[in-house]
N, C-alpha and C positions, 0 to 999 in steps of 0.2 A: 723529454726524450729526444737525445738530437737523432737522426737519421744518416745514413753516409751509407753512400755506393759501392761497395767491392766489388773491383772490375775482375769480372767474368773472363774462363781461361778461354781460349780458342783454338784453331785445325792446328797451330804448331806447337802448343803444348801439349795437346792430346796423341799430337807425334811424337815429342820427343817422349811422353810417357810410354808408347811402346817399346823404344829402344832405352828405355832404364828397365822396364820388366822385363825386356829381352836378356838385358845383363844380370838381372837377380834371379829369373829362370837358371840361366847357366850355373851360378854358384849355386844354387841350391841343385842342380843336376850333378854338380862335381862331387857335392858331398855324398850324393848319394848310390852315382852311376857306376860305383868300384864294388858295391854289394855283390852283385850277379855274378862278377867277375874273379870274385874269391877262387872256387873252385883252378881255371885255369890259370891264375896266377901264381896259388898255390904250386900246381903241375909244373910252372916256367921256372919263377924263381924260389920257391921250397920258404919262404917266410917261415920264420917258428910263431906257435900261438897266438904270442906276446906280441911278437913284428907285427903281425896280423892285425892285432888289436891298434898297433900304435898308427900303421899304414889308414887303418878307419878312421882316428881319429884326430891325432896330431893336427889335421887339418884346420878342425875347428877348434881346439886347443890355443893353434897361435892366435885366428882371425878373434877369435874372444879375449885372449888378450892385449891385445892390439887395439880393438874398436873406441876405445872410451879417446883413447890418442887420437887417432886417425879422425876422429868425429871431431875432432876441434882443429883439426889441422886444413878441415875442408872449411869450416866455416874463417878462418883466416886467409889461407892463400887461394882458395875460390873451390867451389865443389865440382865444377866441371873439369879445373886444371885437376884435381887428385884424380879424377873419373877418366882423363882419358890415359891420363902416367900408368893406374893402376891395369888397365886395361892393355895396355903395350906390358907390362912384366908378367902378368897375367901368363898370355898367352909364348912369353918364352918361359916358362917355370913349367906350364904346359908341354911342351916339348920336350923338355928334359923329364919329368915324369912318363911319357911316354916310351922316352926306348932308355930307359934305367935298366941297369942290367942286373942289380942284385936290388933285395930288401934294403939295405943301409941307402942304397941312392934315391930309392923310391920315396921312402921318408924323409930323407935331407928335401927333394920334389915336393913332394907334398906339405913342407913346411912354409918352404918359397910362395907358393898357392897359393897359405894361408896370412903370408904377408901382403901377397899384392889382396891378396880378397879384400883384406880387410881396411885397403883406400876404397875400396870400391862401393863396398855396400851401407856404410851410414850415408855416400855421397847420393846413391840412387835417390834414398828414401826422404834426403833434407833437399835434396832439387822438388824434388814430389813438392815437398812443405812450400816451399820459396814457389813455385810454379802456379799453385792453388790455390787464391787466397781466399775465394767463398768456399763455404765451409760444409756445404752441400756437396762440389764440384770435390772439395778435396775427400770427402769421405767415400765417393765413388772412385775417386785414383788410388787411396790408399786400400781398398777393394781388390781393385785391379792388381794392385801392386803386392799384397796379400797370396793373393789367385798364383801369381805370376812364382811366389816362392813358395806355396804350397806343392802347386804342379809339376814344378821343378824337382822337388823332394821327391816324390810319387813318379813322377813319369822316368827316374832317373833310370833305375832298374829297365822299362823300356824300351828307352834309348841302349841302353847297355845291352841288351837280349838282342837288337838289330843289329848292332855293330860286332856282337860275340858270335855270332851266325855264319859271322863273312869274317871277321879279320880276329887279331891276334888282342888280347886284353889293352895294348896300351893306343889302340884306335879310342878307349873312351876319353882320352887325354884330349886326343889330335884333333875331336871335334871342335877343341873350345878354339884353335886359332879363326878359320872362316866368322867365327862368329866375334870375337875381340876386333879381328879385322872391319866387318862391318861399325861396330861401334864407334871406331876410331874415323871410320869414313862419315859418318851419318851424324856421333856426333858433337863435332863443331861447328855444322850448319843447323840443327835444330834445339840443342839445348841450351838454354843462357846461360851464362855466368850468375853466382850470387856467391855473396858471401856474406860472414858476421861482422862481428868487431877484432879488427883487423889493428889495433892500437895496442893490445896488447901481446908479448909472447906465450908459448906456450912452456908448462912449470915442468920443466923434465924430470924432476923428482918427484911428482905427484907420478907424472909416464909411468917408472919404473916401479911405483908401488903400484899402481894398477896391474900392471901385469905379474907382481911378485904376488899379489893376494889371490889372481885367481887361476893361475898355473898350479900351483902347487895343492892345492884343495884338489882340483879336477884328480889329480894324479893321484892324491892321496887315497880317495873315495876310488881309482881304478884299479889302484892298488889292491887295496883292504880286500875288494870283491873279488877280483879276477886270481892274485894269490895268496892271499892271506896274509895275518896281520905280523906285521914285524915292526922294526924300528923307524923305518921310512915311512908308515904310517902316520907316526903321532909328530913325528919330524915335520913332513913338509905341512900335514896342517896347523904345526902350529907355527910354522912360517908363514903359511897364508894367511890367519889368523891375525897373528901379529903386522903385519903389512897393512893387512886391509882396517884395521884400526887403524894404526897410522895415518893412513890415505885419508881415513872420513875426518878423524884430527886436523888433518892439515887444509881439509876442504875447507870446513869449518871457519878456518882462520884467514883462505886466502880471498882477496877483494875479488883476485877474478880465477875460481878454485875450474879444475880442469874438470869434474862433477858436480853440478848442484847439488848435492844431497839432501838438502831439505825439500826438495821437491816429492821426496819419498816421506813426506810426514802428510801429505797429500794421501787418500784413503786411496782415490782413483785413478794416480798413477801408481803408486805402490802397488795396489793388488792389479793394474791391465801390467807391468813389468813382470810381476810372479805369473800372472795366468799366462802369460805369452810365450816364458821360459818351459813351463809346466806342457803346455798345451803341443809341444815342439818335440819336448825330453818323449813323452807315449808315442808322437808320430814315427818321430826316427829310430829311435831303438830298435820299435816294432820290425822297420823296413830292414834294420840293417838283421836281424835272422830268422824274419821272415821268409826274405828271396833265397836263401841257403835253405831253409826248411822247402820249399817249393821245388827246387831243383836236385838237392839230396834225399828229401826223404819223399816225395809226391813223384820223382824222375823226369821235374819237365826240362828243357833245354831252356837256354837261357830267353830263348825268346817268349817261350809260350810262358814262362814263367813272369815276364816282363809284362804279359798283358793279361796274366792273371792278376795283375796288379793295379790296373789299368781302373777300376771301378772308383778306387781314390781319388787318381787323377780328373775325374769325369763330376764326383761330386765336389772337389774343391773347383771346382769352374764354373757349377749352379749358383753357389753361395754370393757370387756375386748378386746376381737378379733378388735376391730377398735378405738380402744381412742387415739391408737398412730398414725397412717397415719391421724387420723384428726385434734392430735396435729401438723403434721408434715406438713401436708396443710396449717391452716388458721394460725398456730399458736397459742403460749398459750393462751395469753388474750383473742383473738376472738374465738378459742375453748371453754374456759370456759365459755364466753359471751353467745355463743350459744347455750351452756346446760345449764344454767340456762334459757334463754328466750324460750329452748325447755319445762323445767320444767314448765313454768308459763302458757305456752298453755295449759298443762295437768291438773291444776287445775284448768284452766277455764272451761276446758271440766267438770272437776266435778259437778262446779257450775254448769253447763247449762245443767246436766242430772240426777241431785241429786231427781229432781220429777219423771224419768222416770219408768215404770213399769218394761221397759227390763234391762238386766246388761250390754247387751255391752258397749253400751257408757261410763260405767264408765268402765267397762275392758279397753277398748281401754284408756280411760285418765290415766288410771295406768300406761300402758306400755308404756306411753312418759313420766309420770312424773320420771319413774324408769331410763329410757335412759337420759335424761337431768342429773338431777340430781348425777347418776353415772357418768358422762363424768366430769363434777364441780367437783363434789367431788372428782374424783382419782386425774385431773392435778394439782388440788390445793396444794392437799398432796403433787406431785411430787415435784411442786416449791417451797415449804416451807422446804423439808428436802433437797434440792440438793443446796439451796443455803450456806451451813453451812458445813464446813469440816466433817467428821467422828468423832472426836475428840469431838463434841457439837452436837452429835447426838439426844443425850437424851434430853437437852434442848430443839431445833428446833422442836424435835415428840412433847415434852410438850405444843408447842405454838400451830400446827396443832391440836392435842388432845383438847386444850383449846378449840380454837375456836366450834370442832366438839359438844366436851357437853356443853361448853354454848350455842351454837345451838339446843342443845336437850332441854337443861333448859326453854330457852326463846322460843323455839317450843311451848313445853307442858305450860308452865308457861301462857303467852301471846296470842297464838291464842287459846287456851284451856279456858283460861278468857275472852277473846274474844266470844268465842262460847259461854261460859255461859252467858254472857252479853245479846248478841242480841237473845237467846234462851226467857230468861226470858223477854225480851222487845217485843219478837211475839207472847207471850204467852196470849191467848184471853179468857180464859175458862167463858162459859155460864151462866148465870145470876143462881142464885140459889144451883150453885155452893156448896156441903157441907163441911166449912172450915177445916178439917183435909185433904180433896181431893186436895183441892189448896194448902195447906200446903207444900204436898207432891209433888204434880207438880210445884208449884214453887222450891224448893230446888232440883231436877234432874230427868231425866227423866229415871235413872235406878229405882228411890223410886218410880215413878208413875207408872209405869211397874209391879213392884213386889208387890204392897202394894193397890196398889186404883183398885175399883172393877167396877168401874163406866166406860163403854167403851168410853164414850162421851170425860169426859174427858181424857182419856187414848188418844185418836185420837187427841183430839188440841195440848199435850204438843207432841204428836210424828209429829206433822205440823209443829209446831217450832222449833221442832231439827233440823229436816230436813232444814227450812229454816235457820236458823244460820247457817247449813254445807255450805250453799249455798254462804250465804253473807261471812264468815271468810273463803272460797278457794278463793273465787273471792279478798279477800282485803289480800292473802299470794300470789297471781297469779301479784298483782300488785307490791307487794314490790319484786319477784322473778324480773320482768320485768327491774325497777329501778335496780338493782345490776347488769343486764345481760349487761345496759348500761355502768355504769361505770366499769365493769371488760372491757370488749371490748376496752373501752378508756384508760384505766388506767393503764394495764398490758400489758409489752412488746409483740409485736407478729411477733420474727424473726420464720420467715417459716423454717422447716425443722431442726431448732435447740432449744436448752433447754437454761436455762440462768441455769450455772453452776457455783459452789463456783468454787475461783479460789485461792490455797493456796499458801500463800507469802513464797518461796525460799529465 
């Protein structure tokens, strides 16, 4: 058995590791810190449903499919130069998002977002990989790094409640410049340069199938739910479909394919890529008509609403201190089994105290769905970049990255049309009813809120929201359960150790 030293990271890795969580906080706060702000943005600029939906999600829409590029584009021309490019357009896309003056520019914004996001975020998480080469040091960075985009998610709303207190909805924009600015200052003095294999280009026709297979699925599935089935249902999936074959074909065949794909004949990246996607899709959905159930149907303001939320944020930041002795116990599979199946209790607990008049019970389902789901989430990441040399770092964060925002897509997408569905299907309002009232209760219940003067009905379309939270935690509580089974089974669970790339000598 030969022996060899991997040199230990030290004070300026550990530095520049804050200011990469600092940047994966922020994107995961931007996806999330516009929930809150529904209501007054609604009031500003009058978005129809549909906007509404696209304003949520587009975001993540592009950065997913974008990531699998972008992730090969850093491990060539260096992941710090993509890291700090994306961070300068960041923060003017930012801008323009913030004083947009109608829906169409907001979303044209928010797709800008999702281009610079998506330099940004495979480059964090393959600097992480490149930075940490023992494998101890790097399971507590990608911890960190984990924490850093959970808290993100969860504390977005927060941040959004402080800033909707005092200023005007597109202050949650204006935050992200100070903070791209620091990045940009901070850093090219503390984080290295690395890069991959730099000999070869990148296949821009594999590019364009990547993002042709997984735009058009997402839309298709927002479609189908949010308004029913038509032709651009079976359309664009089976463009996505058709594409995304193509793409594994051609993977297949290229010496140097823009996805490994066979890396997914692996049990244990396979299932930590699905658990990771899975474990992402119940977080955010939750959040994004959660915070609207909070402040429409409970009447808290955006702040108090923000830190009614706040129990998430608090238990994805424990998870750190014990994810690795419980990796190191049941093992990965059954570790990640378990926080998911821990997640899917905590949004039963939602379900089953979404009518209650006290908040504990929903406190309390917060902080198990934030521990669950943080435990999934970080081992997932670990086994998705530890199984890929250094050298394909950027790739491997892209596939992790992938999974995470099409998780966020088909969150907000899927159980978001979900909840409008079964919203407008318990929606009963009283004979007599004056059709501009129904008009406006049928289409959302931030327009019935804002606009109908009538308390009556103002009270049945806030019964119905209430109960679609009800029915779409319980029917995200059962698909968490499903995934918690097959991670368990599916994903190796040697105790006490990691399944580790092994680089051919």
């Amino acid at each position: 058995m030969t022996l060899h030293t991997t040199p230990r990271a030290g004070r300026r890795e550990w530095s520049a590791l804050a200011v990469l969580v600092l940047v994966v906080t922020l994107l995961a706060v931007d996806g999330t810190v516009l929930y809150l702000a529904v209501p007054s943005l609604t009031a500003d600029i009058g978005p129809s449903p549909t906007e509404l939906l696209w304003i949520g999600d587009i975001y993540s829409f592009v950065l997913a499919g974008l990531l699998i590029t972008m992730g090969n584009v850093a491990d060539r021309i260096g992941r710090k130069k993509l890291l700090l490019i994306g961070a300068a357009a960041f923060g003017a896309a930012s801008a323009l998002a913030a004083f947009a003056p109608n829906a169409e520019t907001l979303i044209a914004a928010r797709a800008l977002l999702g281009v610079a996001g998506a330099t940004l975020m495979p480059s964090t998480l393959s600097i992480v990989r490149a930075m940490f080469a023992d494998a101890k040091q790097r399971t507590t960075a990608i911890a960190v790094w984990s924490t850093g985009a959970m808290a993100g998610a969860a504390i977005g709303p927060l941040i959004g409640g402080v800033l909707l207190e005092h200023f005007w909805w597109g202050s949650v924009f204006l935050i992200n410049l100070p903070i791209m600015a620091l990045v940009l200052i901070a850093g090219p003095v503390l984080i290295p340069e690395s890069r991959g294999d730099t000999s070869t280009s990148i296949d821009l026709l594999s590019s364009a199938l990547s993002i042709l297979a997984i735009v058009p699925l997402v839309y298709a599935v927002k479609h189908w739910v949010g308004s029913g089935w038509d032709l651009t249902v079976p359309l664009c999936a089976a463009i996505g479909v058709a594409a995304g074959l193509v793409f594994v074909r051609r993977q297949l065949r290229l010496a140097h394919p823009l996805l490994d794909v066979t890396l997914f004949r692996v049990p244990a990246f396979a299932g930590a890529v699905v658990s990771n996607g899975l474990a992402i899709f119940a977080f955010v959905g939750l959040l994004y008509f959660f915070s609207q159930y909070l402040q429409l149907v409970r009447g808290y303001g955006p702040l108090r609403a923000g830190l009614a939320e706040l129990p998430t944020t608090l238990a994805a930041m424990v998870v750190v201190a014990f994810v690795g002795v419980l990796a190191a116990k049941l093992g990965a599979g059954r570790a990640i089994g378990a926080g998911l199946g821990f997640g899917a209790l905590g949004l039963a607990g939602i379900a089953l105290t979404v009518f209650e008049s006290a908040y504990w019970g929903l406190g309390i389902s917060l902080v198990v769905i934030g521990l669950g789901i943080g435990v999934a989430m970080t081992l997932s990441t670990d086994a998705v970049v530890s199984a890929v040399p250094k050298e394909r770092a950027g790739a491997a964060s892209a596939i992790a990255e992938t999974a995470y925002e099409l998780g966020t897509a088909l969150g907000i997408a899927v159980l978001g049309s979900i909840h409008l569905a079964m919203y407008r299907s318990h929606l009963n309002l009283p004979a007599g009813t004056a059709a501009a009232d129904a008009a406006a209760a049928e289409a959302s219940l931030a327009g019935t809120v804002g606009s109908v003067a009538d308390p009556v009905v103002v009270e049945h379309a806030q019964t119905a929201f209430a109960t679609a939270v009800q029915t779409t935690s319980a029917i995200a509580a059962v698909l968490l359960v499903v995934s918690a089974a097959v991670a368990w089974r599916v994903i190796p669970s040697p105790r006490g150790a990691r399944v580790e790339h092994r680089d051919a000598h």
